[in-house]
C-alpha positions as CSV (number, residue, x, y, z in Angstrom):
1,X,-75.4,53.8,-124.3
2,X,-76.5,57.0,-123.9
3,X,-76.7,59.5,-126.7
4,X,-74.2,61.9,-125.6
5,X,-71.7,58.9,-125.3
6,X,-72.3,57.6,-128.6
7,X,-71.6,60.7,-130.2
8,X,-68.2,61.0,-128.0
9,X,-67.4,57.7,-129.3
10,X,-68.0,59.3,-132.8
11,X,-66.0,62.2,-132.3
12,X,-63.0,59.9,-131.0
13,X,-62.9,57.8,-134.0
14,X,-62.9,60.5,-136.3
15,X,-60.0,61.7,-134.5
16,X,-58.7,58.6,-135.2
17,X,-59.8,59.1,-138.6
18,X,-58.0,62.0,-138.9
19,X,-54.8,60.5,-137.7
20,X,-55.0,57.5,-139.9
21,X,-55.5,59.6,-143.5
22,X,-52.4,61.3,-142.5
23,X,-51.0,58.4,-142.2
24,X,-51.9,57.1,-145.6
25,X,-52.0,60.1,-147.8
26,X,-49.2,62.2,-146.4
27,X,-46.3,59.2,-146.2
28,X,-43.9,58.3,-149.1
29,X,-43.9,54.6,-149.2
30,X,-40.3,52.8,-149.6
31,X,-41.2,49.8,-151.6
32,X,-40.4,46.2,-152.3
33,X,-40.8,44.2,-155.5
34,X,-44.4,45.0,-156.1
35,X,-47.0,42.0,-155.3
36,X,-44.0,39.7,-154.9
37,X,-43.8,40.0,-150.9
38,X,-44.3,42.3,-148.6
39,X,-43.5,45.9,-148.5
40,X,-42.5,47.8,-145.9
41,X,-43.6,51.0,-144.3
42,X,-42.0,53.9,-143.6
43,X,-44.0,57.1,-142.8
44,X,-42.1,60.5,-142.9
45,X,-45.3,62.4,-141.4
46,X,-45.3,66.6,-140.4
47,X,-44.5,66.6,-137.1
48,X,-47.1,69.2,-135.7
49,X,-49.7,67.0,-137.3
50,X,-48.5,63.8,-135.8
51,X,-48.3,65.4,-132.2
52,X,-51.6,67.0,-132.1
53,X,-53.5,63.9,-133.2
54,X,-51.4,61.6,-130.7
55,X,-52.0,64.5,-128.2
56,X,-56.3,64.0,-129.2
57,X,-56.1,60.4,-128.7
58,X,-53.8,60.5,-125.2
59,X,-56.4,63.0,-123.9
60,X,-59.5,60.8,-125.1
61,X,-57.7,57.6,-123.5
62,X,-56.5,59.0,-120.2
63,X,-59.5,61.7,-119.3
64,X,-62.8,59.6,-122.0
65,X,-65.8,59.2,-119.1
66,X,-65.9,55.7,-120.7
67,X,-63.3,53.3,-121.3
68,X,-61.9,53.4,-124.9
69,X,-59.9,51.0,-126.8
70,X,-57.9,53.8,-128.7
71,X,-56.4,50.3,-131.1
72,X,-59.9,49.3,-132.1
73,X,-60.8,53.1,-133.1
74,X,-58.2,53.5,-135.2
75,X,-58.9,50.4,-137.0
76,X,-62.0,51.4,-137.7
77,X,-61.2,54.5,-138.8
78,X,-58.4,53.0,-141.2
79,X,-61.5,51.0,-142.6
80,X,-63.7,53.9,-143.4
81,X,-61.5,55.8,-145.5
82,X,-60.3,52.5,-147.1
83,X,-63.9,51.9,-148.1
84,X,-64.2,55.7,-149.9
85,X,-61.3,54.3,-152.0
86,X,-61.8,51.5,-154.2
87,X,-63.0,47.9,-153.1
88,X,-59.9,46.0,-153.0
89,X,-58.2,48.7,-151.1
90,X,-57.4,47.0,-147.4
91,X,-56.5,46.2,-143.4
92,X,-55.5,43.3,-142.7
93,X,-55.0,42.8,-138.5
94,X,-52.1,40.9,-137.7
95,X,-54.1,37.4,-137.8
96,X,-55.6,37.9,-141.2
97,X,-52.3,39.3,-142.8
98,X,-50.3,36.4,-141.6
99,X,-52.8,33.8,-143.1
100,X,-52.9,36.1,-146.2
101,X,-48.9,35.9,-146.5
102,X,-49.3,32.2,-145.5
103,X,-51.8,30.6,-148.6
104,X,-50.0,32.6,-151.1
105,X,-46.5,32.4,-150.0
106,X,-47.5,28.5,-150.3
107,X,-45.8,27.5,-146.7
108,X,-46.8,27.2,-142.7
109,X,-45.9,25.4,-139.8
110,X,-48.7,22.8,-138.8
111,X,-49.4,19.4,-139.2
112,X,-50.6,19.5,-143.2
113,X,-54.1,18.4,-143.2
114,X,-57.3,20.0,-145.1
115,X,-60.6,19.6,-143.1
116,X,-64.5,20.6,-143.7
117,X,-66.8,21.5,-140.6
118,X,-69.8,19.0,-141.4
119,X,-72.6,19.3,-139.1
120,X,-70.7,20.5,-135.9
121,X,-68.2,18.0,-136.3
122,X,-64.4,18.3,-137.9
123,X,-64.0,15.3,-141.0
124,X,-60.4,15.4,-142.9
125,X,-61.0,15.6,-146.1
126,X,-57.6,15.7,-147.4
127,X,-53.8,15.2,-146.3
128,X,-50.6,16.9,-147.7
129,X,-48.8,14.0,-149.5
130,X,-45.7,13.1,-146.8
131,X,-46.9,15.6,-144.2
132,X,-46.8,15.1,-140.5
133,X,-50.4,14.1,-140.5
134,X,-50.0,11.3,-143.3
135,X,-47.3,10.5,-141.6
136,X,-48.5,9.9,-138.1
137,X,-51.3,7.8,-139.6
138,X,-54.1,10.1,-139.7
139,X,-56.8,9.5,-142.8
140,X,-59.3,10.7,-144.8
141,X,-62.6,10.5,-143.3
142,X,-61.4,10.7,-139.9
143,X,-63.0,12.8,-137.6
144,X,-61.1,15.1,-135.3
145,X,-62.8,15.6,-131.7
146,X,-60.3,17.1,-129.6
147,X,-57.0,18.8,-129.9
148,X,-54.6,18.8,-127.0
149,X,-57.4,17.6,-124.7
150,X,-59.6,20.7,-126.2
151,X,-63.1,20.3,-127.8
152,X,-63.5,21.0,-131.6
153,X,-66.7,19.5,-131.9
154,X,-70.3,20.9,-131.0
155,X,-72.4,23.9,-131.5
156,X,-70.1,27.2,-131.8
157,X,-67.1,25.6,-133.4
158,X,-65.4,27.9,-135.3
159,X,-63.0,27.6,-138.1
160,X,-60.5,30.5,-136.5
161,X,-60.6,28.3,-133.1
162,X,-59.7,25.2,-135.3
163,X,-57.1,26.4,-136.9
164,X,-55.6,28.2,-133.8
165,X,-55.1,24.7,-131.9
166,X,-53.9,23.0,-134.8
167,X,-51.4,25.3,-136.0
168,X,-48.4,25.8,-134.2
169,X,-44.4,26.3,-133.9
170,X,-42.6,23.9,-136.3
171,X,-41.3,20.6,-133.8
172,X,-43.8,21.2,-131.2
173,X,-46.1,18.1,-130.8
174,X,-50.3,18.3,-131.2
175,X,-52.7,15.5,-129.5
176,X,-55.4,14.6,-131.8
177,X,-58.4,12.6,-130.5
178,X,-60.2,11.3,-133.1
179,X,-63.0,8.7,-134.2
180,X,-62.5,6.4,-137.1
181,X,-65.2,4.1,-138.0
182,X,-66.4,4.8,-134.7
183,X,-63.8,3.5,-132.9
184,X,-62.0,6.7,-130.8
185,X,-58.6,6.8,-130.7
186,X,-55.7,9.0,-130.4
187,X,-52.7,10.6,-132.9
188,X,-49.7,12.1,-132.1
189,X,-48.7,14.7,-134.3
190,X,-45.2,16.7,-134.7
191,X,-45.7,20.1,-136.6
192,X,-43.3,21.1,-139.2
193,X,-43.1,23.1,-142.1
194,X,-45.7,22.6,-144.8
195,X,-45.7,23.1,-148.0
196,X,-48.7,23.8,-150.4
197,X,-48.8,23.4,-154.3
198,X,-50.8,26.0,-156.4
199,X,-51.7,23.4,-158.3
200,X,-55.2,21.8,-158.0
201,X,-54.5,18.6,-161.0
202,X,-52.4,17.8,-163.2
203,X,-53.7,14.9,-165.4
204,X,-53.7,13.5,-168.7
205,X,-57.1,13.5,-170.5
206,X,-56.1,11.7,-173.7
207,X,-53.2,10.3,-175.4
208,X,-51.9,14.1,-175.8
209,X,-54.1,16.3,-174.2
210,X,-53.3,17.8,-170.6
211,X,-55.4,19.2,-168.1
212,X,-53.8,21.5,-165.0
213,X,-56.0,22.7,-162.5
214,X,-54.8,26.0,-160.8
215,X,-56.5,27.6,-157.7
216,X,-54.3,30.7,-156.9
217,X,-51.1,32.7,-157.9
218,X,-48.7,32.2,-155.3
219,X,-45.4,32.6,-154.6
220,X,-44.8,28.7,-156.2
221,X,-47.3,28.6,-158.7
222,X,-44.7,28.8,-161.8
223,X,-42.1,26.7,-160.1
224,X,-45.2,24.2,-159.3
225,X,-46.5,24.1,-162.7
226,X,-43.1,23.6,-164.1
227,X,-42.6,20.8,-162.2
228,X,-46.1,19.1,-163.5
229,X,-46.0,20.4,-166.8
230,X,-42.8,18.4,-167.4
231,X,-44.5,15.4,-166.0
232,X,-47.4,15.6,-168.2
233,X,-45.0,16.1,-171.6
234,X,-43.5,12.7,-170.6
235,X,-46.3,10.8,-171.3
236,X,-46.2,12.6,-174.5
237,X,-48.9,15.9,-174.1
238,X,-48.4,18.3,-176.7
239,X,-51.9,19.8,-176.0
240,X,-53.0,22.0,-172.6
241,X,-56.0,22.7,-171.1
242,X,-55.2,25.0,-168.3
243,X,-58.3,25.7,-166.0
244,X,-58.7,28.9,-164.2
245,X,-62.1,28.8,-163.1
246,X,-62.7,29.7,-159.6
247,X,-59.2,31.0,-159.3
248,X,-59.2,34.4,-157.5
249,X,-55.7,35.7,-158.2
250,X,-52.5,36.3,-155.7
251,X,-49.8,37.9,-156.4
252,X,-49.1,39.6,-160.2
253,X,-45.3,38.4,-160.7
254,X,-46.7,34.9,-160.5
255,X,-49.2,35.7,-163.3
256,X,-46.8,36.9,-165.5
257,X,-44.2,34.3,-164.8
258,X,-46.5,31.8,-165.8
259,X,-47.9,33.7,-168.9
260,X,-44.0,33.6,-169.8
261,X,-44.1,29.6,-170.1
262,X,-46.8,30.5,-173.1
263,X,-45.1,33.4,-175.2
264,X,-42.4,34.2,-177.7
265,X,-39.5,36.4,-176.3
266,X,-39.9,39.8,-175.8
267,X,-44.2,40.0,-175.9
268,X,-46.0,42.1,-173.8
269,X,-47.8,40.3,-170.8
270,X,-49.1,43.2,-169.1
271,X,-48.8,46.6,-167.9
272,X,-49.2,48.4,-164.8
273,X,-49.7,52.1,-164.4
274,X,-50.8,54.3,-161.2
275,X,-50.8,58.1,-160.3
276,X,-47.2,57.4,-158.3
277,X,-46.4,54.2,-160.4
278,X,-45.2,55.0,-163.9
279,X,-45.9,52.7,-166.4
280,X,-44.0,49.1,-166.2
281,X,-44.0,46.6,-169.1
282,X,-44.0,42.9,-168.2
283,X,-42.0,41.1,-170.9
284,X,-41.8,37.4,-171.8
285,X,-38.8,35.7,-172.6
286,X,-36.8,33.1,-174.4
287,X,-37.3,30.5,-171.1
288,X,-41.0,29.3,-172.0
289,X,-41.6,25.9,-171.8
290,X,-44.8,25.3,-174.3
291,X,-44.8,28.5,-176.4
292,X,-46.0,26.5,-179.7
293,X,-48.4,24.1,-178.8
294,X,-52.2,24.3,-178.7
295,X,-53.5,26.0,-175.5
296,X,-57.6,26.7,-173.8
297,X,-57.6,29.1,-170.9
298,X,-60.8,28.3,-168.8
299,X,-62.7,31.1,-166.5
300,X,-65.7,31.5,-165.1
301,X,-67.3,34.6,-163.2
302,X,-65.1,34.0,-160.1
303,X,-61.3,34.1,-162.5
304,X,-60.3,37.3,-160.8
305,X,-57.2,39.4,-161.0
306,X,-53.8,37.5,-161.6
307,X,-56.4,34.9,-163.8
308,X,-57.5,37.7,-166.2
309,X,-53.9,38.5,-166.5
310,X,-52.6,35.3,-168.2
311,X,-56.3,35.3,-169.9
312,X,-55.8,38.4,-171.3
313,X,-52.3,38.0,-173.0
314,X,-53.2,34.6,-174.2
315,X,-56.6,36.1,-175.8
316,X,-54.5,39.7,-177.1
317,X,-51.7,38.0,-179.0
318,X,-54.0,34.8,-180.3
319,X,-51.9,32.6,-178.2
320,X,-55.0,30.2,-176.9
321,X,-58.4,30.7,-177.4
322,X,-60.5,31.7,-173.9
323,X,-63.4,29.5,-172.9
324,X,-66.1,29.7,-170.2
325,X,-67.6,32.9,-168.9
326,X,-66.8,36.7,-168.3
327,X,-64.4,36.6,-165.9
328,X,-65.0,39.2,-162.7
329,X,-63.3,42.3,-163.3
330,X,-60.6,42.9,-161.1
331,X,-57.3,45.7,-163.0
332,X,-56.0,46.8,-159.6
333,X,-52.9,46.0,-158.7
334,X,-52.6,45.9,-154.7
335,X,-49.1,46.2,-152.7
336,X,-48.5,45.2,-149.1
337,X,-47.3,47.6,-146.6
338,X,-46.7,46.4,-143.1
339,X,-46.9,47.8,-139.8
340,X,-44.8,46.8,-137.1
341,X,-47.7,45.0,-134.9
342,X,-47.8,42.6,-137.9
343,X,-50.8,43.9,-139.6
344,X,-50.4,45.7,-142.8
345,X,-52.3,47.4,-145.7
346,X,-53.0,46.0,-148.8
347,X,-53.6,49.4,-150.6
348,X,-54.0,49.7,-155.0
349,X,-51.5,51.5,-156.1
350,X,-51.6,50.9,-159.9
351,X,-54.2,49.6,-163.0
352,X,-52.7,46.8,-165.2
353,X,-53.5,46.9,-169.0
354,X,-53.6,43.9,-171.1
355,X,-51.4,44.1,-174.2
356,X,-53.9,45.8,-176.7
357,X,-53.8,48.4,-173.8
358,X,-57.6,47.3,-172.3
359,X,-58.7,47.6,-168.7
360,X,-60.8,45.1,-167.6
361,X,-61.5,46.9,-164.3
362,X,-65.3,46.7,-164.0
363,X,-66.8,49.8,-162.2
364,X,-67.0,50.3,-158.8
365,X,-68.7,53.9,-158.5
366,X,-72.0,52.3,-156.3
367,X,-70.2,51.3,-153.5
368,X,-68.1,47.7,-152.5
369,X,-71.6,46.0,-151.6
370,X,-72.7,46.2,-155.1
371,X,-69.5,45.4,-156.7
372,X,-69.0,42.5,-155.2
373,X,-72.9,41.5,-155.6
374,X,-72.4,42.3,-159.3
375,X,-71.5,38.5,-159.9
376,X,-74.6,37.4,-158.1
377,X,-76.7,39.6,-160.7
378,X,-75.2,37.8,-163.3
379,X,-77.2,35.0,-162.2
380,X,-80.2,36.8,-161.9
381,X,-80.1,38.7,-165.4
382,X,-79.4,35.6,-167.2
383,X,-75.9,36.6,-168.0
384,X,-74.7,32.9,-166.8
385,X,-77.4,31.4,-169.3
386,X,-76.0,33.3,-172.5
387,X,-79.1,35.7,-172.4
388,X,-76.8,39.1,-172.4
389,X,-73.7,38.3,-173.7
390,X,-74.8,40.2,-177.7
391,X,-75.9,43.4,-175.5
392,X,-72.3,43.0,-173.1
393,X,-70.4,42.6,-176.2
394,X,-72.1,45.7,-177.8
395,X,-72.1,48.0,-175.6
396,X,-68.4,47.1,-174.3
397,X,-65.0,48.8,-175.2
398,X,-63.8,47.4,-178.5
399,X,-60.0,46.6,-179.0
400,X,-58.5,44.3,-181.3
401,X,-55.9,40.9,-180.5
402,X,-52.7,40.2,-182.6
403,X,-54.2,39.1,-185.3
404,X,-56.8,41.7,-186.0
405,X,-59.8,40.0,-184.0
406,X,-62.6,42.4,-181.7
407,X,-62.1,41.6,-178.1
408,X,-63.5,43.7,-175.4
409,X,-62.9,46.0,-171.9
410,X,-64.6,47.4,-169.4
411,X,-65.4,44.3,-167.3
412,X,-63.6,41.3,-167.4
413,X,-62.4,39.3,-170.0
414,X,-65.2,38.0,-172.4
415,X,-64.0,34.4,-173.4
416,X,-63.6,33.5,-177.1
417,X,-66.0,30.6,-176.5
418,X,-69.4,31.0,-174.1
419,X,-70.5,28.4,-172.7
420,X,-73.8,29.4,-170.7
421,X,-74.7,27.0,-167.2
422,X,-77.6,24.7,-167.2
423,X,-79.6,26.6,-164.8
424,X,-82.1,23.8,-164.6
425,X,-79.4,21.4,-163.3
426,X,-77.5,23.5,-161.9
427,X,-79.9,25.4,-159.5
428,X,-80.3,26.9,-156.3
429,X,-80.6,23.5,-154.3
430,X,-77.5,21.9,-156.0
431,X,-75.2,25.1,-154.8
432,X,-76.9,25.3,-151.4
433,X,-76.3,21.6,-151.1
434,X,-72.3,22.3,-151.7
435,X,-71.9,25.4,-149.9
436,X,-73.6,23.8,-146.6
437,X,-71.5,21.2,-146.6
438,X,-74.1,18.5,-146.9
439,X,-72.8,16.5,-150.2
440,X,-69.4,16.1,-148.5
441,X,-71.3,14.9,-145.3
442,X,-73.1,12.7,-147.1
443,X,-70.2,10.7,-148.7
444,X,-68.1,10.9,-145.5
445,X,-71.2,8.9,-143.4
446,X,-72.8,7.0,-146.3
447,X,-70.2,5.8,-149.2
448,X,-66.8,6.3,-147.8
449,X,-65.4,3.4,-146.7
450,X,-68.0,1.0,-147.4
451,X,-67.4,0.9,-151.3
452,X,-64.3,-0.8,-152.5
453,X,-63.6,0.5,-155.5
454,X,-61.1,-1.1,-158.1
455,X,-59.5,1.0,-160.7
456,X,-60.2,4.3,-160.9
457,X,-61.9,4.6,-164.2
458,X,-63.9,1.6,-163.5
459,X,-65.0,3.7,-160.5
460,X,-65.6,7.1,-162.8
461,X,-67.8,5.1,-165.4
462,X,-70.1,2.5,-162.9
463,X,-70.6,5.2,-160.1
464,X,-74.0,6.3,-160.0
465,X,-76.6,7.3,-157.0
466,X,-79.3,4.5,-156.5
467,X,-83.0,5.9,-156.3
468,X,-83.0,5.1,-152.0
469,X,-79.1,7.0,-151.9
470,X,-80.7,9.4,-153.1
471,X,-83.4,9.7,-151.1
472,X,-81.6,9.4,-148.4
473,X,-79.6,12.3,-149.3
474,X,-82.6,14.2,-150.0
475,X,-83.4,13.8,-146.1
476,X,-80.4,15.0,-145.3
477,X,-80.7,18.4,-146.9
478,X,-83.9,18.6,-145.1
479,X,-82.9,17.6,-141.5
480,X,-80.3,20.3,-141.9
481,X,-82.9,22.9,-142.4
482,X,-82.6,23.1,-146.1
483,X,-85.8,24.6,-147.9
484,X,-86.3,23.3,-151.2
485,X,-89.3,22.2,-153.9
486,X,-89.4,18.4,-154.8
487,X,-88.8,19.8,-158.5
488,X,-85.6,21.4,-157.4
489,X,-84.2,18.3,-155.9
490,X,-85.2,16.1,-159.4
491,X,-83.9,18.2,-161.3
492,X,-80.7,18.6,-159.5
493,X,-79.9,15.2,-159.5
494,X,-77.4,14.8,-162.4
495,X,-74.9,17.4,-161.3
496,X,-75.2,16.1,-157.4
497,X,-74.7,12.3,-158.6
498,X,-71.3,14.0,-160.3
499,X,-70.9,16.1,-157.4
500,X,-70.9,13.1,-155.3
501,X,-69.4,10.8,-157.2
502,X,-66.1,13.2,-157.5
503,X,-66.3,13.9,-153.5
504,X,-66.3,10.1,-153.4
505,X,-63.7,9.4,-156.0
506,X,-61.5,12.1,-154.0
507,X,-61.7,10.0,-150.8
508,X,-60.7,7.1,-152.3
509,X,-58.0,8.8,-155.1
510,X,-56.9,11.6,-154.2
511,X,-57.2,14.9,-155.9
512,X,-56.4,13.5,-159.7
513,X,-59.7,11.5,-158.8
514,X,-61.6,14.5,-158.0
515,X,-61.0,16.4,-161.0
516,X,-61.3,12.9,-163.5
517,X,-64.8,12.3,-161.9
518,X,-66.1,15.9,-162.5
519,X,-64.5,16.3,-165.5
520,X,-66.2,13.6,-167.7
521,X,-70.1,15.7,-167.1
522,X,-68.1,19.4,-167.6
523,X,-69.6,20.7,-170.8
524,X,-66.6,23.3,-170.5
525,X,-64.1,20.4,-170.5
526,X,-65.6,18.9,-173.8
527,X,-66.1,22.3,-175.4
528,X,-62.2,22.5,-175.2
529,X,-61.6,18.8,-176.1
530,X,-63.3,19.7,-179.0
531,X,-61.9,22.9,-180.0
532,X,-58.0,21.3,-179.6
533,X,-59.5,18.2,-181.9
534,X,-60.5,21.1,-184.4
């Protein structure tokens, strides 16, 4: 390109530009339930404004020397002034806002399967209980080739592709060629609606002690843990560990409607206040269903947003005691404002306060890169090992709970409890075996299927990698381009033996035998155990 053009191309977008922060700062928004579903967007813009920049971009696209997509400049121009704003501040194209609406609304049209790209090759890992997929006979393990006569497999697979040809219109049909145990066959599939629970587990860990597992705040997450929680208090649990770890928010109504099964009528939850947003209190009321019993909130460095919501209130009015580690950081309230082309912009129009009136909005001055690497220091400063948390605690805003004890802003919610990771354990080779893929990989080709396990217990307690499984496994990591030290993968071994061992016990039980499996090695779990026993 020459340099003349690429400065035309410049020019154009900030034409675009220009358009776009019209669009944004000069509308008044007519709004929806805030964070509940989607708003809608109604710009009332100055007309001269609006004609000469529509004028700009006609004359660019009609008389440019080069040929101009005047759609892609304005997204990108929508995305730079989003980025001088703050970092959760965004566009969503029609594709991504659709799947956005999709995992937190908590319902699609498709054929109800969860699946993990393992080496170039499509394994289910996972079917929605009484889902087209379960229904037509498709399993765990199996491995999907083709869909509709179309290749998933192979280099340059892509997730987007995948879920493209699976997804569909509810009552259309999808062909699915797959190989089980090596023998190919193939499955007829008919779409319909599906319908996905926000929660992860719900399982007894003793006689009266429950354990929920809850990955997002959804649309369904309080109607979803209402539903389990009155399963678990038949079988006589007046206890609750409820584990947020890992869980990156959704939508605030469903933070406070949960935090409302927990508190007395009338007690704050939370409060949201923006420039244009006056202040709104959250109350609880009289409905909660386990407002008196003992209660643990678990979170980690990745409970974000809705999490630190519920956290917080719990930790403010000594409802539960908090246990893990500082939690990310994330005040900002987001609201959804969609265009008519179907994409839409998730823009923060509010900070939310916990009820001794603390933001736990970490800063964001440096830019989004380093915000969002800010977790990743965490591991490099030793924060994660305990090593910081005195100087954190020092240095940090200083507010008081219910009952007149020092909690702290500034930067997520500092549990009540720390429990520091095992670095040594849990190292650099253990994640990168996880993230890549290659532990599930390894169960799918080496254990599944050729164990045959009894009862689940039995399986939790005898389980163990032998010396040439692991070995094995080790080789692997290796032929998949891993780089690791021999030390690395010793001392890994006890959290990948319960890594795999959960994977394993998964495959063969389902979620409940997932989270049973890990749970026994989680030093989190038995710090919480411990504390309810207290």
């Amino acid at each position: 390109m020459q340099p003349s053009t690429k400065k035309n191309l410049i020019i154009a977008a900030c034409y675009a530009g220009t358009m776009v922060l019209g669009m944004i700062v000069g509308p008044k928004f007519q709004k929806e339930n805030a964070n509940t579903k989607p708003g809608s967007f109604n710009p009332f813009l100055r007309e001269e404004k609006t004609e000469k920049v529509e004028r700009v971009l006609n004359i660019i696209e009609e008389n440019y020397v080069d040929p101009v997509q005047i759609d892609s400049m304005q997204d990108m121009a929508i995305n730079q002034i989003l980025k001088k704003l703050d970092p959760h501040s965004s566009y969503l194209p029609p594709v991504e806002a659709k799947r956005f609406s999709e995992d937190l609304d908590g319902n699609y049209s498709g054929i109800g399967v969860e699946y993990q790209l393992l080496n170039d090759t499509v394994f289910v890992t996972s079917l929605n209980n009484g889902g087209p997929a379960a229904k037509a006979g498709l399993k765990t393990g199996d491995q999907i080739l083709q869909v509709d006569n179309k290749s998933i497999a192979g280099r340059g697979i892509t997730t987007k592709r995948i879920i493209s040809l699976i997804k569909g219109p509810r009552g259309t049909e999808v062909k699915l060629h797959i190989s089980r145990n090596g023998e190919l066959k193939d499955i007829i599939v008919k779409r319909d609606k599906i319908t996905i629970s926000s929660i992860d587990a719900a399982i007894p860990l003793s006689d009266n002690i429950g354990y929920i597992k809850i990955s997002k705040f959804g649309a369904r997450t309080n109607d979803d843990f209402a539903a389990e929680f009155q399963r678990l208090q038949k079988k006589g649990i007046n206890s609750l560990i409820l584990d947020l770890r890992g869980n990156g928010g959704g939508y605030l109504n469903a933070a406070t409607a949960l935090a409302d099964q927990f508190l007395a009528d009338k007690k704050l939850i939370v409060y949201t206040e923006g420039k244009h947003e006056p202040r709104t209190d959250y109350l609880a009321t009289e409905d909660g269903m386990f407002e008196k019993g003992k209660l643990i909130v678990l979170i980690d460095e990745n409970s974000a947003s809705a999490s630190e919501i519920l956290a917080g209130a719990i930790q403010d009015l000594d409802r539960g005691l908090i246990i893990g580690r500082r939690s990310f950081g994330k005040g900002l309230v987001q609201e959804q404002f969609n265009f008519g082309d179907g994409s839409a912009l998730n823009l923060t129009v509010a900070r939310y306060f916990t009820p001794s009136g603390r933001s736990i909005q970490k800063p964001y001055k440096d830019g989004k890169d380093k915000y969002f690497q800010e977790v990743a220091e965490r591991y490099k400063n030793g924060e994660v090992k305990g090593k910081l948390i005195s100087a954190l605690i020092n240095k940090g805003q200083t507010f008081k709970t219910s009952g007149g004890r020092m909690i702290y802003g500034g930067g997520g919610i500092t549990p009540d409890i720390f429990i520091p990771i095992d670095s040594t354990v849990y190292n650099e080779f253990y994640y990168s075996m996880n993230a890549k893929g290659i532990l599930t990989e390894f169960v799918f080709k080496s254990i599944a299927g050729i164990l045959h396990p009894a009862a689940l217990n039995q399986f939790i307690s005898e389980f163990s990698l032998s010396d040439t499984q692991y070995s094995k496994l080790i080789s692997l990591a290796a032929s998949r381009g891993l780089k690791f030290k021999d030390k690395e993968a010793h001392n890994a071994k006890p959290a990948i033996n319960t890594q795999v061992k959960a994977i394993a016990a998964r495959y063969y039980y389902g979620d409940e035998g997932f989270y049973l499996a890990k749970n026994v090695e989680d030093k989190v779990i038995a710090r919480a155990l411990e504390a309810i026993k207290k």
